[in-house]
C-alpha positions in Angstrom: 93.2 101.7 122.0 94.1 99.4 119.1 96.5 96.7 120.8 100.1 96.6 118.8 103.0 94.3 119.3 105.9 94.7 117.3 108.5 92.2 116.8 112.3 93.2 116.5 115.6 92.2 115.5 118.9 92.6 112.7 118.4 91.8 109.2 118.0 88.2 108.7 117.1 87.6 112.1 113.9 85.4 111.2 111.7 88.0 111.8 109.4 87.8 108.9 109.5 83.6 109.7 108.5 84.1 112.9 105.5 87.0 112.5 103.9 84.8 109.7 104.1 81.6 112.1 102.8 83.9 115.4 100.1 85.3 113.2 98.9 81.8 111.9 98.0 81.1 115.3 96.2 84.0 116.1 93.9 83.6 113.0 93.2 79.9 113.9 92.6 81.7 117.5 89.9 84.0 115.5 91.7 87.3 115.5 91.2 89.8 112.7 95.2 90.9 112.5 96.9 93.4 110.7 100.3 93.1 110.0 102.6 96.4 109.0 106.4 96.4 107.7 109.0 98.7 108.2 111.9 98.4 105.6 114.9 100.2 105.0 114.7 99.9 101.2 113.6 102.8 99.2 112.3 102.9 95.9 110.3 100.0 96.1 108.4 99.2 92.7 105.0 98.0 94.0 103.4 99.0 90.4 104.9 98.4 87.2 105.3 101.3 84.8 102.7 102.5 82.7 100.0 100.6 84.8 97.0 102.8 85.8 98.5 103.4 89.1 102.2 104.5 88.1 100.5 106.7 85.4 98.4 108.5 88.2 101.6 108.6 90.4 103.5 110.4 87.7 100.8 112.7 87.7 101.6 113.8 91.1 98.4 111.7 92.8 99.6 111.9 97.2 97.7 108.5 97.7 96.8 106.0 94.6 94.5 103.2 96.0 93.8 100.1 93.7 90.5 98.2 94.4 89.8 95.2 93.3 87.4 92.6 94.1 89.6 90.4 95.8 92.4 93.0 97.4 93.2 96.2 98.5 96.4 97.5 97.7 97.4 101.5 98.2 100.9 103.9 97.6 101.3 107.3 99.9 103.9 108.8 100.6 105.3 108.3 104.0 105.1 111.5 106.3 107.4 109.6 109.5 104.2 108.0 111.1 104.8 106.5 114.1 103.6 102.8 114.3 100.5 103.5 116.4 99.6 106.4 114.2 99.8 104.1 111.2 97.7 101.5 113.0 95.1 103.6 114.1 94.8 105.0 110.4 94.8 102.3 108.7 93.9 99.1 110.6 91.0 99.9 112.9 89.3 96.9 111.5 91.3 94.2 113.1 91.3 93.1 116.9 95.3 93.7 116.9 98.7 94.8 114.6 102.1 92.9 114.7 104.6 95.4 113.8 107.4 93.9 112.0 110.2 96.7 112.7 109.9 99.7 114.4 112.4 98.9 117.0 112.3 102.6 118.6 108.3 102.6 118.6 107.6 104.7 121.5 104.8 102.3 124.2 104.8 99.4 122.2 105.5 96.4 124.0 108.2 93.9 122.0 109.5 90.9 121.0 113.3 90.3 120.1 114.3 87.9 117.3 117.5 86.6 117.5 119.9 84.4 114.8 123.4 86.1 115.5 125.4 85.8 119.0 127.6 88.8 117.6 125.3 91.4 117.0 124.6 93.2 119.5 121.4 92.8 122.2 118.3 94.7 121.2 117.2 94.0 124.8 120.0 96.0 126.0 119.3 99.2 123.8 115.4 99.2 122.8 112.7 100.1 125.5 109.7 97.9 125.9 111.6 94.5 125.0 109.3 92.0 127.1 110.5 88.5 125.5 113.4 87.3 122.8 112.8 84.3 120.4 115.8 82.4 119.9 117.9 79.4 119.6 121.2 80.8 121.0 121.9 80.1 124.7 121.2 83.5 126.7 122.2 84.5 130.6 119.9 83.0 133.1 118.0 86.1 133.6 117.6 88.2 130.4 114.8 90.1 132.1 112.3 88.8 129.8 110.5 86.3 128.5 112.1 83.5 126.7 111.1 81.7 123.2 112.6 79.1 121.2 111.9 80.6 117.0 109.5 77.8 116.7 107.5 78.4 119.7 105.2 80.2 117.2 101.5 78.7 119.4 103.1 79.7 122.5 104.3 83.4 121.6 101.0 83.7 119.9 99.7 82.6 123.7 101.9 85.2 125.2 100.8 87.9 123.2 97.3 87.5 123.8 97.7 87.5 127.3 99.7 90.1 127.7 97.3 92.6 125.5 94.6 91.3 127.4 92.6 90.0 124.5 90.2 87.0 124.3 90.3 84.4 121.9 87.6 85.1 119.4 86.7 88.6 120.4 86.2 89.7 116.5 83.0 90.4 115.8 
C-alpha cells in the first residue's frame, strides 16, 4: 500500500506553506513524493485556448496528456476519486503522497494547519487528525501531536515515522 498523508485546514490556513516546507525535507531525506491538491475552484484554465490541448478538449478527448521532455502535465475529468484511489492511479512511482485537502479522506492519517482561533477545530470534526501545526496556543491535551508552522524538518520526521518509512528507501 502506497503510504498517504494529507494535510488539512480552512482557506488560508498555510497549508500550501507548510506541504512545500515538509516536502523539502523529505526530498533532501531521499524520498520520491508526490504531492496532489484538492481545490474548490472550478473551471480552472490549465491550457490556453486554441493550444493543441484545448483544441483536443473541445473535441470531446476524456483525458489530454502533454509530454514534453522536461514535464508531464495531463486534464481528465474528475469521476469523485477518493485520495487513495487517485494515488494509486497516478503516483505508484514515488515512496509516498502528501495530500493537500481531502479533509473527509476515509484511512488517511492527518495533519491540521491552523492560522484562525475562530474557525472552528478540524480535530474536533475530521477522523484520522494525528497532529495540528500551529502558532495559536491550544488546550494542554489536544489529543495529538503538536507542531509550530515552521517545524517543517520535524513534521517531515513525524511523518516518516509514523508511515513507517526509511530514509532513502527509493530505489
Amino acid at each position: 500500500m502506497l503510504p498517504i498523508i494529507t494535510f488539512i485546514g480552512w482557506h488560508n490556513s498555510g497549508k500550501t506553506t507548510l506541504v512545500t516546507l515538509v516536502v523539502t525535507h523529505l526530498k533532501q531525506r531521499g524520498y520520491r513524493v508526490a504531492v496532489i491538491k484538492s481545490t474548490k475552484d472550478q473551471g480552472i484554465n490549465f491550457d490556453a485556448p486554441g493550444t493543441d490541448t484545448a483544441r483536443h478538449r473541445q473535441a470531446g478527448a476524456d483525458t489530454v496528456l502533454l509530454v514534453a521532455p522536461d514535464q508531464m502535465t495531463m486534464i481528465t475529468g474528475n469521476q469523485g476519486q477518493s485520495l487513495v484511489d487517485l494515488a494509486q492511479r497516478f503516483c505508484s512511482d514515488v515512496d509516498l503522497v502528501i495530500g493537500e485537502g481531502f479533509k473527509n479522506a476515509e484511512g488517511v492519517p492527518k495533519i491540521e494547519v491552523r492560522r484562525e482561533s475562530e474557525q472552528p477545530r478540524l480535530l474536533e470534526q475530521v477522523q484520522g487528525v494525528i497532529a495540528v501545526a500551529t502558532d495559536l496556543v491550544l488546550p494542554d491535551d489536544p489529543g495529538c501531536v503538536l507542531f509550530r508552522l515552521d517545524q517543517g524538518r520535524e513534521i517531515a520526521e513525524f511523518i516518516e515515522k509514523h508511515l513507517g518509512l526509511s530514509s532513502g528507501q527509493s530505489s
